[in-house]
PyMOL Python script that loads the backbone (N, CA, C, O; Angstrom):
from pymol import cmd

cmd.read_pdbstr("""\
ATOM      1  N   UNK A   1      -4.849   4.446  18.295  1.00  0.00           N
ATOM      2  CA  UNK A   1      -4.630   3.864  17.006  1.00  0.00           C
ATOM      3  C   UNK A   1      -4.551   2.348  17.174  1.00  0.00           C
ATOM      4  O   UNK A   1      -3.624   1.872  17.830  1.00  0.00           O
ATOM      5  N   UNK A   2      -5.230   1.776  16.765  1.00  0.00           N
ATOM      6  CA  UNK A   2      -4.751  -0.086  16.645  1.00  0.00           C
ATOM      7  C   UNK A   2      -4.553  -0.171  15.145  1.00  0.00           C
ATOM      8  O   UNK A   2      -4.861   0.386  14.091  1.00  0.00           O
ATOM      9  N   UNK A   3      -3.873  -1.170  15.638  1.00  0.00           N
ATOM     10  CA  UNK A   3      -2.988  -1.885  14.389  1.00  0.00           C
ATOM     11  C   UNK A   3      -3.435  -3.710  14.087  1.00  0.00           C
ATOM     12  O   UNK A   3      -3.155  -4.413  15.058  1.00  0.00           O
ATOM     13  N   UNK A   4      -3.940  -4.317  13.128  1.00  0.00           N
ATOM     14  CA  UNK A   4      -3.923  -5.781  13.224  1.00  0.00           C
ATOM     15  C   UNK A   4      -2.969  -6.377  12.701  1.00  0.00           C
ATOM     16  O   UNK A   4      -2.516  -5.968  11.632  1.00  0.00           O
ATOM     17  N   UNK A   5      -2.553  -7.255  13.204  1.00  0.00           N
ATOM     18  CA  UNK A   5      -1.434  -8.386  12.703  1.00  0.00           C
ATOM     19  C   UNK A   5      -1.819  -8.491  11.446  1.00  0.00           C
ATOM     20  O   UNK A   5      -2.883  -9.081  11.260  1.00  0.00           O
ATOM     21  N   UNK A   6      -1.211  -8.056  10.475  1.00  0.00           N
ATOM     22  CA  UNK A   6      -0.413  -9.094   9.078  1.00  0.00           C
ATOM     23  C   UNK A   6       0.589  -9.018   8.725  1.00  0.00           C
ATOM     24  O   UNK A   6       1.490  -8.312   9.179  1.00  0.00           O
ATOM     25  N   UNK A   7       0.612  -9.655   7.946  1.00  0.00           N
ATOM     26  CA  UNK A   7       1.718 -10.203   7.232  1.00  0.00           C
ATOM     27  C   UNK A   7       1.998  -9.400   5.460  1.00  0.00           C
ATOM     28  O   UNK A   7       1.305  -9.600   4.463  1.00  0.00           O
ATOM     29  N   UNK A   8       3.162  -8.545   5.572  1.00  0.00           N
ATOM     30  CA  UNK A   8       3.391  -7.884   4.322  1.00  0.00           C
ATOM     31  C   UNK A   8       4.612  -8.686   3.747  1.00  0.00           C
ATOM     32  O   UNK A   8       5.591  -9.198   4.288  1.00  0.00           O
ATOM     33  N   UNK A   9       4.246  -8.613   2.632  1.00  0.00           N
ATOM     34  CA  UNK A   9       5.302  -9.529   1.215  1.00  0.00           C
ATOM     35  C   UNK A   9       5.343  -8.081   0.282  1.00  0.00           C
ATOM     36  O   UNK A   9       4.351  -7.483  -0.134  1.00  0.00           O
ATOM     37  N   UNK A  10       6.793  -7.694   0.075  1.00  0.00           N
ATOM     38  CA  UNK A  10       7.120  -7.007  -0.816  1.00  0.00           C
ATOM     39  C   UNK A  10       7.740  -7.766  -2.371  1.00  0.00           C
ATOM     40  O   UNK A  10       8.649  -8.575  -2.556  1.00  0.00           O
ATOM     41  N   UNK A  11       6.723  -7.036  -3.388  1.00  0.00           N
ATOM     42  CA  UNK A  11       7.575  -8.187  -4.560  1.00  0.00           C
ATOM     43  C   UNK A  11       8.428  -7.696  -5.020  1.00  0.00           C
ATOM     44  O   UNK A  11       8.363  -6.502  -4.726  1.00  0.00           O
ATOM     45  N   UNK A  12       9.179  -7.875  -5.552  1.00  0.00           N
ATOM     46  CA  UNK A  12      10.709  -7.054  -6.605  1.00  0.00           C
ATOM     47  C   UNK A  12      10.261  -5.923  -7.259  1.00  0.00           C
ATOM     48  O   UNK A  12      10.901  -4.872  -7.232  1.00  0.00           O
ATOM     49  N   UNK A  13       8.955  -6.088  -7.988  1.00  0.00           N
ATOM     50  CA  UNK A  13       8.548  -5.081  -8.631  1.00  0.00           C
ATOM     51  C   UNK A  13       8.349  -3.904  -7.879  1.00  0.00           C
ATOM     52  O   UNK A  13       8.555  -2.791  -8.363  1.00  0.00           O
ATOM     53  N   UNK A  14       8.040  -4.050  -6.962  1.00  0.00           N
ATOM     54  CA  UNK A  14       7.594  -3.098  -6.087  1.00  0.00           C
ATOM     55  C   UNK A  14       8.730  -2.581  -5.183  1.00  0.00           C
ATOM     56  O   UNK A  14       8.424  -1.615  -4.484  1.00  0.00           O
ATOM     57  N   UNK A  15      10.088  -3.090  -5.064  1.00  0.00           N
ATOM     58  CA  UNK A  15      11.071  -2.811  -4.128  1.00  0.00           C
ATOM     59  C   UNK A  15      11.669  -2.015  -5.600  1.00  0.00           C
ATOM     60  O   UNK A  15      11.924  -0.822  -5.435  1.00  0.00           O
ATOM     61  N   UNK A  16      11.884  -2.511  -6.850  1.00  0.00           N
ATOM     62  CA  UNK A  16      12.360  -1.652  -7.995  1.00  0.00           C
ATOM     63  C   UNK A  16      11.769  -0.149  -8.235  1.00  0.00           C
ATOM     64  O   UNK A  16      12.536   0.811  -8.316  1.00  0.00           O
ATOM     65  N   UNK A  17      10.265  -0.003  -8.350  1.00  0.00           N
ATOM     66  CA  UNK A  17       9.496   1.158  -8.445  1.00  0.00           C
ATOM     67  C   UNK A  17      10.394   1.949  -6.982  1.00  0.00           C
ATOM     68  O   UNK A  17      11.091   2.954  -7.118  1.00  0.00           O
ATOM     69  N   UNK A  18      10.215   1.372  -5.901  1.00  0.00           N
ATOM     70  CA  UNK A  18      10.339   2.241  -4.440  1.00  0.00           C
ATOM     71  C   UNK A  18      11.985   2.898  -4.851  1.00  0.00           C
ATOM     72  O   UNK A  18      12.589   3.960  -4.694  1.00  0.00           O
ATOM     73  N   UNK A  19      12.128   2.148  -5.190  1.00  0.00           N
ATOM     74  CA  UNK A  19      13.939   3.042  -5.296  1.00  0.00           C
ATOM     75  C   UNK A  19      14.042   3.957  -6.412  1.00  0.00           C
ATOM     76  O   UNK A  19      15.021   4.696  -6.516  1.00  0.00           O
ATOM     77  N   UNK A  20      13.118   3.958  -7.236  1.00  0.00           N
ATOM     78  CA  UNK A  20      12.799   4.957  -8.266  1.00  0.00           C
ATOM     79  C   UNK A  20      12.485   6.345  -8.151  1.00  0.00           C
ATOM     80  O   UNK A  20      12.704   7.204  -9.005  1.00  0.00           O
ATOM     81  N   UNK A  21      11.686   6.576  -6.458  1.00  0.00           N
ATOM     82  CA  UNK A  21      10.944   7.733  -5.964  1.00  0.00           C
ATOM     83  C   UNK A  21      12.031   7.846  -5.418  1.00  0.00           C
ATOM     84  O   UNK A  21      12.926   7.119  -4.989  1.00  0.00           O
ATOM     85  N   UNK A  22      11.662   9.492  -5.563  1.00  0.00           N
ATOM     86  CA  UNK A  22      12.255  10.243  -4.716  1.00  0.00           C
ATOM     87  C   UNK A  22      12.291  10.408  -3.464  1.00  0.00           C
ATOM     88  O   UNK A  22      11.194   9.987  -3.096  1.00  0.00           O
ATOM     89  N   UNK A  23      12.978  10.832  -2.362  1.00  0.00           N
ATOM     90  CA  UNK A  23      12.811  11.035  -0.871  1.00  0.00           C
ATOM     91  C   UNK A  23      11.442  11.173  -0.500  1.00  0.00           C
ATOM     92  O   UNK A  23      10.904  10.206   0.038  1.00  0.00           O
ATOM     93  N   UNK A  24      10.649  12.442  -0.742  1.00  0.00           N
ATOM     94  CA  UNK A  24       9.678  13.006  -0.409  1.00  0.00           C
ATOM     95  C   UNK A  24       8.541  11.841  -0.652  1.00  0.00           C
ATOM     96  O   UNK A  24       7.596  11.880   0.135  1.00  0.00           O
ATOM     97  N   UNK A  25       8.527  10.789  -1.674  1.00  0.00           N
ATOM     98  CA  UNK A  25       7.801  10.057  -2.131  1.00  0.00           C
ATOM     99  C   UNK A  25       7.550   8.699  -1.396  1.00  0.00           C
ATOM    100  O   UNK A  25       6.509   8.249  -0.918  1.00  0.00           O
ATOM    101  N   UNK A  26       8.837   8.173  -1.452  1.00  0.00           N
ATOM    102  CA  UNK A  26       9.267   7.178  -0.257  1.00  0.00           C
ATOM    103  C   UNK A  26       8.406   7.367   0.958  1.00  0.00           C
ATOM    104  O   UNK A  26       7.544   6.552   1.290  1.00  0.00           O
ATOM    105  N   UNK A  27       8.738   8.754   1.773  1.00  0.00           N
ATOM    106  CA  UNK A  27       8.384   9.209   2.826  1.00  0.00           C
ATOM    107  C   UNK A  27       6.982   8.828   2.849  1.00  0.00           C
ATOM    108  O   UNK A  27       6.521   7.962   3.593  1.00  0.00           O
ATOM    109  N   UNK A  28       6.223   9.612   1.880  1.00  0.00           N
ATOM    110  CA  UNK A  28       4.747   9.444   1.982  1.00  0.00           C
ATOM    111  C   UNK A  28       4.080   8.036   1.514  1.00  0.00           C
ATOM    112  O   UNK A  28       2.901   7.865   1.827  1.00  0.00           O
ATOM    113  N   UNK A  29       4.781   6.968   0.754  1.00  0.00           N
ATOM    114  CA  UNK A  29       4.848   6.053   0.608  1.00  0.00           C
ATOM    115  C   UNK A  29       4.585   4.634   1.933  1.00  0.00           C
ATOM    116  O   UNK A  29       3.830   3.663   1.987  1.00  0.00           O
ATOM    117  N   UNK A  30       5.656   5.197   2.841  1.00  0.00           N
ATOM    118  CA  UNK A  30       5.723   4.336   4.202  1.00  0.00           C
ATOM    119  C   UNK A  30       4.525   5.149   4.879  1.00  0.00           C
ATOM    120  O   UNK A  30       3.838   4.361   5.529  1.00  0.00           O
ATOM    121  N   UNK A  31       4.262   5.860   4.917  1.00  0.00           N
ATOM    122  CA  UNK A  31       3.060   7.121   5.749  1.00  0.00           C
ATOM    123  C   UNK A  31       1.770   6.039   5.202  1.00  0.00           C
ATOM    124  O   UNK A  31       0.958   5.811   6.098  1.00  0.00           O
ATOM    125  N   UNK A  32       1.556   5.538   4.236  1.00  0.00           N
ATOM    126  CA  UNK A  32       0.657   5.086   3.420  1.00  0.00           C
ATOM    127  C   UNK A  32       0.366   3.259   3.413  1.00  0.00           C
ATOM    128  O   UNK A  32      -0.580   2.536   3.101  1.00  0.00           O
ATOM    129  N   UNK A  33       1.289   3.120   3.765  1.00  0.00           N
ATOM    130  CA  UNK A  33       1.521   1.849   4.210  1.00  0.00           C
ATOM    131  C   UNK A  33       1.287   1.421   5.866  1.00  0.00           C
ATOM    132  O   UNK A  33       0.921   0.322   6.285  1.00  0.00           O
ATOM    133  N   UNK A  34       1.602   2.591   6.626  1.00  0.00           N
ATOM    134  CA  UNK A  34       1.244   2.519   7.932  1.00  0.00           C
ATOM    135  C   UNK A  34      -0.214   2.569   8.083  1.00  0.00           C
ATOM    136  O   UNK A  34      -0.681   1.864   8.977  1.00  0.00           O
ATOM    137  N   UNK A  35      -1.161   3.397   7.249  1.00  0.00           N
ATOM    138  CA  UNK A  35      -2.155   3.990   7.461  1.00  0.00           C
ATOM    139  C   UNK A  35      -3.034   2.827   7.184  1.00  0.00           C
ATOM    140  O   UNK A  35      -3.987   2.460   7.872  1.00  0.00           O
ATOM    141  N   UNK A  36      -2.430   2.097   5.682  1.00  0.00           N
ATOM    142  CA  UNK A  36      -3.097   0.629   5.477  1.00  0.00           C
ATOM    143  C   UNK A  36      -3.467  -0.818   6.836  1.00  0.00           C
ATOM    144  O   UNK A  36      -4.382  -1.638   6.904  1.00  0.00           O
ATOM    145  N   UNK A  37      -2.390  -0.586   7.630  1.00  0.00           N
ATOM    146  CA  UNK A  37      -2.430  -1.253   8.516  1.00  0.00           C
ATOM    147  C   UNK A  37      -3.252  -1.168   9.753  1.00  0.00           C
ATOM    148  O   UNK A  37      -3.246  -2.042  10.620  1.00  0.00           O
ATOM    149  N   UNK A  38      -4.067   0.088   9.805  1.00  0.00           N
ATOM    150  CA  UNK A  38      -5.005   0.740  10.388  1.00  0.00           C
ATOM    151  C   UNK A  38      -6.200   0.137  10.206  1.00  0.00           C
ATOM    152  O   UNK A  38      -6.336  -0.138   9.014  1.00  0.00           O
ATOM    153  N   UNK A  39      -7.279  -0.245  10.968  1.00  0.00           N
ATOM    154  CA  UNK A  39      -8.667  -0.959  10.322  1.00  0.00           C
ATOM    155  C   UNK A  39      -9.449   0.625  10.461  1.00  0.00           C
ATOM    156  O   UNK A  39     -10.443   0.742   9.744  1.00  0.00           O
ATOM    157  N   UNK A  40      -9.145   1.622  11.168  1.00  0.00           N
ATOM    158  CA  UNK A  40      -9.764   2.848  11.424  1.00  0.00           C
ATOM    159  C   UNK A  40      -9.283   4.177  10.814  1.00  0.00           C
ATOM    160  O   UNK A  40      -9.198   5.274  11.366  1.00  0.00           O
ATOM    161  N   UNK A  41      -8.898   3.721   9.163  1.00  0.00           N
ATOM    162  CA  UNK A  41      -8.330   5.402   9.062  1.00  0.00           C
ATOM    163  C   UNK A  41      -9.252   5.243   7.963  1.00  0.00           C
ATOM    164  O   UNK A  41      -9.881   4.353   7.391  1.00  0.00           O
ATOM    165  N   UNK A  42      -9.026   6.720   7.905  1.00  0.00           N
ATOM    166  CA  UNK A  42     -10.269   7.740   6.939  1.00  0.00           C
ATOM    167  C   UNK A  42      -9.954   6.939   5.614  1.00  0.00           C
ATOM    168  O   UNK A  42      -9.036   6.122   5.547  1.00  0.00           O
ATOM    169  N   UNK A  43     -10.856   7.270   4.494  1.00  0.00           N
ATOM    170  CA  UNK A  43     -11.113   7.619   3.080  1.00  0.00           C
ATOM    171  C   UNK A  43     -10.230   8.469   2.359  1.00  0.00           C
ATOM    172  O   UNK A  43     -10.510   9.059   1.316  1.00  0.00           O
ATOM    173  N   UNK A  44      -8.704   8.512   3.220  1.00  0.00           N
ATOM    174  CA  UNK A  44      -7.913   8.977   2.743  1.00  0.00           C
ATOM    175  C   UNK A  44      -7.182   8.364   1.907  1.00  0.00           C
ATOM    176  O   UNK A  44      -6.851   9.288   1.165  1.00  0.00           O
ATOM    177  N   UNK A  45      -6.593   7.245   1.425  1.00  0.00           N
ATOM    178  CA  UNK A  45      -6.166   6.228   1.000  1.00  0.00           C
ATOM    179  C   UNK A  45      -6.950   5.771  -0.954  1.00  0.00           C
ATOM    180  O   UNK A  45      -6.559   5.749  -2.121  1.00  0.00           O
ATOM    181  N   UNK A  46      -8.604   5.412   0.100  1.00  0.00           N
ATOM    182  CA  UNK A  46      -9.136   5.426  -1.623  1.00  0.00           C
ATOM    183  C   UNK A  46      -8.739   4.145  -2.294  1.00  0.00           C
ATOM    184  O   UNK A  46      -8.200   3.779  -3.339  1.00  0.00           O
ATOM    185  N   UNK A  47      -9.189   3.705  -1.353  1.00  0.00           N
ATOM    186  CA  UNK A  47      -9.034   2.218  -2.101  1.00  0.00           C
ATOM    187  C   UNK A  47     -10.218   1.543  -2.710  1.00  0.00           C
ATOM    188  O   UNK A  47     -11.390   1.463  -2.342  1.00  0.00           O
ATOM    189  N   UNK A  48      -9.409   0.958  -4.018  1.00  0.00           N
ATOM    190  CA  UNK A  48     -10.532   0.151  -4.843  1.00  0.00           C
ATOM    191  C   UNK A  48     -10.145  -0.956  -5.219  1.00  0.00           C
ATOM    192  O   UNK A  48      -8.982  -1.328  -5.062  1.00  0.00           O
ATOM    193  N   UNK A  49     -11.091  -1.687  -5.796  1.00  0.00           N
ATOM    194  CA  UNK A  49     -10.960  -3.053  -5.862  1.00  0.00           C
ATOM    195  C   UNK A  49     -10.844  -3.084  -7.822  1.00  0.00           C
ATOM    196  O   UNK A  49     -11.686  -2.597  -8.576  1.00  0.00           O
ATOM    197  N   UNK A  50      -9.520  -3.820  -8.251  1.00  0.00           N
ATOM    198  CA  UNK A  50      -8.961  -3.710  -9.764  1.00  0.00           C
ATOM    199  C   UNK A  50      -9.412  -5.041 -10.133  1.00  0.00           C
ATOM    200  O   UNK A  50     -10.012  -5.051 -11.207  1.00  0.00           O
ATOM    201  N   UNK A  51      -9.314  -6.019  -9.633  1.00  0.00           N
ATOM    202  CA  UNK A  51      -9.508  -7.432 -10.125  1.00  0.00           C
ATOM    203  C   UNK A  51      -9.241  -8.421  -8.952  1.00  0.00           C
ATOM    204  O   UNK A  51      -8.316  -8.478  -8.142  1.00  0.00           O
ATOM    205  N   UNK A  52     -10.432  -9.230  -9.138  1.00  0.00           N
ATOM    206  CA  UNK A  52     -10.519 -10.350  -8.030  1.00  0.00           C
ATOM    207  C   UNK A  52      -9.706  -9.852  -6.803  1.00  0.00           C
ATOM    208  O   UNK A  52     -10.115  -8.864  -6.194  1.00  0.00           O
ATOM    209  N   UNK A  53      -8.756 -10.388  -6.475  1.00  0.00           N
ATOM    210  CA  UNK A  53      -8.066 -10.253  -4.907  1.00  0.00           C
ATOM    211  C   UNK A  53      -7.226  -8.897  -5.431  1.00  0.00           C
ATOM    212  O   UNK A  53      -6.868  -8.349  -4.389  1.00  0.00           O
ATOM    213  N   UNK A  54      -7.029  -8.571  -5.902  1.00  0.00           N
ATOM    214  CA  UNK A  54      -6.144  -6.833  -6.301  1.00  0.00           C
ATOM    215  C   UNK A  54      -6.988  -5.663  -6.338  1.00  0.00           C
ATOM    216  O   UNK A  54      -8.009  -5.431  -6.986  1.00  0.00           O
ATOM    217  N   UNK A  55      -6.193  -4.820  -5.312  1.00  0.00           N
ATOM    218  CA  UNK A  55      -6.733  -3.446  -4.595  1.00  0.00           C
ATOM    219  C   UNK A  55      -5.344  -2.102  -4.866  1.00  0.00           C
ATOM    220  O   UNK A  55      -4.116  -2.073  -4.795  1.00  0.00           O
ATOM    221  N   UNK A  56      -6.414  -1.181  -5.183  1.00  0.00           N
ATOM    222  CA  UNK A  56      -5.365  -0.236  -5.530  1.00  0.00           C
ATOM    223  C   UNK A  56      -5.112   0.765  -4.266  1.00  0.00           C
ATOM    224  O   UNK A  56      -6.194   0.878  -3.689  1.00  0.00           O
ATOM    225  N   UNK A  57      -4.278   1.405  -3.720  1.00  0.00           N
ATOM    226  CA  UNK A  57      -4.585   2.693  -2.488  1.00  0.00           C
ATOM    227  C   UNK A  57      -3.895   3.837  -2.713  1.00  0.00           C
ATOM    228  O   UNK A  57      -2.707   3.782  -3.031  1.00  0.00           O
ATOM    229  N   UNK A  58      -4.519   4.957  -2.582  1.00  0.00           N
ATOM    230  CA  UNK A  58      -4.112   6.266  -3.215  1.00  0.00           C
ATOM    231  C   UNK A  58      -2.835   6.417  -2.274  1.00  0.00           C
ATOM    232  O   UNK A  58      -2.911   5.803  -1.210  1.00  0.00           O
ATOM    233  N   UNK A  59      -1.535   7.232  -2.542  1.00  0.00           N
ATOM    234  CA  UNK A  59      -0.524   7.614  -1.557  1.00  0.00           C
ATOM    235  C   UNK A  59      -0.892   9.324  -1.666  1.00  0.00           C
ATOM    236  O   UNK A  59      -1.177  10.173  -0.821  1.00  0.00           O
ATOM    237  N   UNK A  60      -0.705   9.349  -3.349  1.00  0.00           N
ATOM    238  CA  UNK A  60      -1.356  10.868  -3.092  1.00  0.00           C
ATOM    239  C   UNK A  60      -2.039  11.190  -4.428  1.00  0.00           C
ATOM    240  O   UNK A  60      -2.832  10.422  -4.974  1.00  0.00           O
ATOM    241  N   UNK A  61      -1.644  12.469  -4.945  1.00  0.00           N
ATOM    242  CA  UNK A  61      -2.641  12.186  -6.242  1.00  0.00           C
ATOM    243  C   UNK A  61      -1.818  11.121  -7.602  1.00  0.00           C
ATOM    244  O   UNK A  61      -2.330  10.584  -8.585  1.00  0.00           O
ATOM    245  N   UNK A  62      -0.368  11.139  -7.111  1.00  0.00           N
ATOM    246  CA  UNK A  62       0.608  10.789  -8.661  1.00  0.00           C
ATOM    247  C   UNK A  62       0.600   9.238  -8.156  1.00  0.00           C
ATOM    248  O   UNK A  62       0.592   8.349  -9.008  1.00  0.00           O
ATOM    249  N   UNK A  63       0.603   8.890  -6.658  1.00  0.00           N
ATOM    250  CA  UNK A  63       1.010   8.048  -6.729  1.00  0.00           C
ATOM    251  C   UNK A  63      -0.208   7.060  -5.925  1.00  0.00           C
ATOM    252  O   UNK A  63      -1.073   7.471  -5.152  1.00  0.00           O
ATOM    253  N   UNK A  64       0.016   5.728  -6.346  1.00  0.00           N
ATOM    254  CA  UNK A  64      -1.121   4.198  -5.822  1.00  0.00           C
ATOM    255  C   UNK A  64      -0.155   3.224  -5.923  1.00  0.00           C
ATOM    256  O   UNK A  64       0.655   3.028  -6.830  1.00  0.00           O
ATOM    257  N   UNK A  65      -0.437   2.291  -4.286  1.00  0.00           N
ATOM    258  CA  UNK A  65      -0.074   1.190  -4.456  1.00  0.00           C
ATOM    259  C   UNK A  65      -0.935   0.250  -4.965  1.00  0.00           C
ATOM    260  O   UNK A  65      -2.147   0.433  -5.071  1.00  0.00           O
ATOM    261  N   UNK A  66      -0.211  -0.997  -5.364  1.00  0.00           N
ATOM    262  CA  UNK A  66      -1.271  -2.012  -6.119  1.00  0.00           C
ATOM    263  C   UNK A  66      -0.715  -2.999  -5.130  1.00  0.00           C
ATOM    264  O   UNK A  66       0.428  -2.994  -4.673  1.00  0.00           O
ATOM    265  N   UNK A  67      -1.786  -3.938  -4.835  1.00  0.00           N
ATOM    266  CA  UNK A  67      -1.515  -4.352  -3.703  1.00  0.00           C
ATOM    267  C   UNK A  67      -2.414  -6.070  -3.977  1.00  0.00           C
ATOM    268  O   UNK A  67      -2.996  -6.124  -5.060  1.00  0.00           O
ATOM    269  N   UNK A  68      -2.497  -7.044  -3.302  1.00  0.00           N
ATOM    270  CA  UNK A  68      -3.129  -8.502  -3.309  1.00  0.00           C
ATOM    271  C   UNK A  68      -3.303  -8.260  -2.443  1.00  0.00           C
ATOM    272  O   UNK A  68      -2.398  -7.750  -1.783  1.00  0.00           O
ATOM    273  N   UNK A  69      -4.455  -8.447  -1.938  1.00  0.00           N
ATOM    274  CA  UNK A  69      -4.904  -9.114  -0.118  1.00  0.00           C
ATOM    275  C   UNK A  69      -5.246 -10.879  -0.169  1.00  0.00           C
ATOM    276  O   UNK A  69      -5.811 -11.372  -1.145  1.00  0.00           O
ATOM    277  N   UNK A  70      -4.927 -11.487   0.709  1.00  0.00           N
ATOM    278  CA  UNK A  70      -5.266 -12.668   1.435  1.00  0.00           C
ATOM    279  C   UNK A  70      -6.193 -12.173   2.492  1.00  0.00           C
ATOM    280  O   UNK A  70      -6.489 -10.984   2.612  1.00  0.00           O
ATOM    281  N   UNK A  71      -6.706 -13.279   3.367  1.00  0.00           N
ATOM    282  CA  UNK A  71      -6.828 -12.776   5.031  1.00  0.00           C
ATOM    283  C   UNK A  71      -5.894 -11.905   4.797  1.00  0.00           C
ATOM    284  O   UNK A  71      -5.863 -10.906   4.078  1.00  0.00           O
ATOM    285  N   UNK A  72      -5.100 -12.420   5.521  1.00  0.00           N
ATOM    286  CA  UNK A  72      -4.140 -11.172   6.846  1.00  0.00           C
ATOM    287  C   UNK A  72      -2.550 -11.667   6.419  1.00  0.00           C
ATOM    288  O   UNK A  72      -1.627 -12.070   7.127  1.00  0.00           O
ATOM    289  N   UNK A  73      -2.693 -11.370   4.389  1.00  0.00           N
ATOM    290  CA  UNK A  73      -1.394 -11.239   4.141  1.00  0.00           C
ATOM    291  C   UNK A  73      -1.627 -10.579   3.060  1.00  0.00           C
ATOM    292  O   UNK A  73      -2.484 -11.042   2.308  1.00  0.00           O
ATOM    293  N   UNK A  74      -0.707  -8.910   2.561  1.00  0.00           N
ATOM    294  CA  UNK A  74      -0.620  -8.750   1.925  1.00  0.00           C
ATOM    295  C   UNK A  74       0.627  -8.599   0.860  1.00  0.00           C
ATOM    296  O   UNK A  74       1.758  -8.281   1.229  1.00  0.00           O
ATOM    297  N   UNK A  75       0.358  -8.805  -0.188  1.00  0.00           N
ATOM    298  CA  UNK A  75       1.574  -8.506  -1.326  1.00  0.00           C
ATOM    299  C   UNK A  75       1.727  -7.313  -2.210  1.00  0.00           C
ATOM    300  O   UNK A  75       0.862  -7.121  -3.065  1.00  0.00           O
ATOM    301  N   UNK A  76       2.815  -6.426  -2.087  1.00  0.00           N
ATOM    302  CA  UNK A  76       2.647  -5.480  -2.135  1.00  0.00           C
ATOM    303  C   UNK A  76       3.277  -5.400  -3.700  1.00  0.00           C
ATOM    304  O   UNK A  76       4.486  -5.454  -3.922  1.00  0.00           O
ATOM    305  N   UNK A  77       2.293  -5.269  -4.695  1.00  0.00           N
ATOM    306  CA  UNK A  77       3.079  -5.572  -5.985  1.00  0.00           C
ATOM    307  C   UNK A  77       3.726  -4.393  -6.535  1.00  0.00           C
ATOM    308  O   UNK A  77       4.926  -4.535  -6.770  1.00  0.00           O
ATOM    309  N   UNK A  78       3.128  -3.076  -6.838  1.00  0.00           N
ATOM    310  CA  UNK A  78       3.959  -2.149  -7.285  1.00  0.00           C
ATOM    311  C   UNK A  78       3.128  -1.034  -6.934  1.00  0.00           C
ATOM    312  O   UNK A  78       2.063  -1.182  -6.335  1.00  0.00           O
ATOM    313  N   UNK A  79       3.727   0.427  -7.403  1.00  0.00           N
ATOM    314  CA  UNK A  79       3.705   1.605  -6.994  1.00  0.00           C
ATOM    315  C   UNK A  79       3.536   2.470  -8.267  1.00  0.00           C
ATOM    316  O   UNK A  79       3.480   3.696  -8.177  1.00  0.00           O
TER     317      UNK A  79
END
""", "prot")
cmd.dss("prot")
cmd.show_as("cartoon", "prot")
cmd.util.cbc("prot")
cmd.orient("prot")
């Protein structure tokens, strides 16, 4: 598994939504976030592109992060 250096920024919005889910959600949440950090994981994720620098990534079917990319910083806006 490799991993590349970046840099994650969590925004409020997104630390508010996370405390909203439930355990099980959370769980698969960080599972989903690890997987992002991957340059080699599957089409599991499902990511698309919403507007200019904003990308959405599947966690599962209920749930997507919304996310900003830079280079090699992302902001993790909400859930």
């Amino acid at each position: 598994m490799r991993y590349f250096l970046v840099k994650l920024y969590l925004a409020n919005t997104f630390i508010r939504a996370l405390k909203k889910l439930e355990t099980w959600e959370k769980t698969a949440t960080e599972a989903a976030i690890k997987k992002m950090m991957q340059k080699n994981y599957t089409n599991s994720l499902n990511e698309e592109k919403i507007h200019n620098d904003f990308y959405s990534a599947r966690v599962n079917l209920d749930l997507r992060i919304i996310y900003k990319e830079y280079e090699y910083v992302w902001a993790l806006v909400y859930i």
